[in-house]
C-alpha positions in Angstrom: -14.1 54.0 -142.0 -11.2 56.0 -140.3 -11.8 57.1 -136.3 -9.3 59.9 -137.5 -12.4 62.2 -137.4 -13.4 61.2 -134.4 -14.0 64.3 -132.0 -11.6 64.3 -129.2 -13.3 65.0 -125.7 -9.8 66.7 -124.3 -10.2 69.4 -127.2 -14.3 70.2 -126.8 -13.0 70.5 -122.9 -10.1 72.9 -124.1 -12.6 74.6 -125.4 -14.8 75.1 -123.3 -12.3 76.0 -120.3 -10.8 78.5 -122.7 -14.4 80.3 -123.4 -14.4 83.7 -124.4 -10.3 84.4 -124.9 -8.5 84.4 -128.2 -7.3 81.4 -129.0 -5.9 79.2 -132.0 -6.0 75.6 -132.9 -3.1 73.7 -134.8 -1.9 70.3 -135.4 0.9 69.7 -133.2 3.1 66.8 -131.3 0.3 64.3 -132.5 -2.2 66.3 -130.8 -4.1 69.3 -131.3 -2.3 72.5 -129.3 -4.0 75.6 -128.1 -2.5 78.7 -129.5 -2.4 82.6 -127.9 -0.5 85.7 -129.3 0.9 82.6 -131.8 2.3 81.2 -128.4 1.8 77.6 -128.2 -0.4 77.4 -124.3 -1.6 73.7 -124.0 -2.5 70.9 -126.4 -3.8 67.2 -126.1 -1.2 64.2 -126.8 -2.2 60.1 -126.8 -0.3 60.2 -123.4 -2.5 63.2 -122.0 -2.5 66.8 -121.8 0.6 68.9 -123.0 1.0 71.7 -120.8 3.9 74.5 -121.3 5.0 76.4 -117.8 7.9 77.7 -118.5 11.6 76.9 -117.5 11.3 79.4 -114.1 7.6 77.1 -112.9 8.9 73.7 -114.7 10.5 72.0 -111.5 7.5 72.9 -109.3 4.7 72.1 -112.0 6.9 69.0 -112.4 6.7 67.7 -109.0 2.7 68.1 -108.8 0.8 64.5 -109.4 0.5 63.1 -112.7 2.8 65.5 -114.3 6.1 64.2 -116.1 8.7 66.1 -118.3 7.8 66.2 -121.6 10.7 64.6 -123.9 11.0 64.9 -127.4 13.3 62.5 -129.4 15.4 61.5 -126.0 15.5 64.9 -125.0 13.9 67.0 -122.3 11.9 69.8 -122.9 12.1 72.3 -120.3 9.5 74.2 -119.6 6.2 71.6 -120.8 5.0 68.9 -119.1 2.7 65.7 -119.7 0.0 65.3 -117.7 -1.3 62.0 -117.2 -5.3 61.5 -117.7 -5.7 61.1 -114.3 -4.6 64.2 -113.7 -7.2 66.0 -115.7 -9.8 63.3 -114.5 -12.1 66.8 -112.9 -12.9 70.6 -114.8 -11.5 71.7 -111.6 -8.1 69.8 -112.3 -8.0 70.6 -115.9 -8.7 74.2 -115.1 -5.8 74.4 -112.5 -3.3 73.2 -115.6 -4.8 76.0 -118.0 -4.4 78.8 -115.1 -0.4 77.7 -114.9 -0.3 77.8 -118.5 -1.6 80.9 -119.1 -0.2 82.6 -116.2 3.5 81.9 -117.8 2.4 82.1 -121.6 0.4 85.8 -121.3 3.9 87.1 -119.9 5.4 86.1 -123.4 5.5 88.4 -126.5 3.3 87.6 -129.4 4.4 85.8 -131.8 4.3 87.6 -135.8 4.5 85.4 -138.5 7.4 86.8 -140.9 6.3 87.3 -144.8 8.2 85.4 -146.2 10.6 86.5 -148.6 10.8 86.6 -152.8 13.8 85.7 -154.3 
């Protein structure tokens, strides 16, 4: 029997903290990410919560506990974070990630999916 289908506890939490807004779910980075406006906000990883604050709030959201740059492939990608378990451990700490990711992600455009073109 495959624990694939497992429900993940980080995702009911999403959620939940997310409530009432508009959101979207897709398979991304392993993990299932949080989508608004098509604008990737947060998702869940094996190493913890993905969390994307922007390249102008990336050093600072860096430098709080239990957050690291997250890396793709060898190579740094500004602007999300990894946030440890630990630091999620409490609603109150899981909520204080979501506010800095939506704070930099509402700024951002949305995103329209193109048609995509006949030949």
């Amino acid at each position: 029997m495959s624990t694939d289908t497992a429900p993940d506890p980080m995702v009911e939490r999403l959620r939940a903290a997310l409530g009432s807004r508009a959101f979207t779910e897709q398979k991304m980075f392993g993990g299932t990410c949080f989508m608004i406006n098509g604008n990737m906000l947060i998702g869940t990883s094996k190493r913890g919560l993905l969390v994307r604050v922007g390249k102008d709030g990336h050093a600072a959201a860096a430098a709080r506990p239990h957050a690291k740059p997250m890396e793709m492939g060898g190579r740094l990608m500004e602007g999300y974070l990894h946030i440890a378990p630990e630091g999620t451990a409490s609603e109150a700490d899981l909520a204080g990630w979501l506010d800095l990711a939506l704070a930099f992600v509402e700024t951002l455009p949305p995103k329209v999916k193109s048609a995509k073109k006949r030949v």
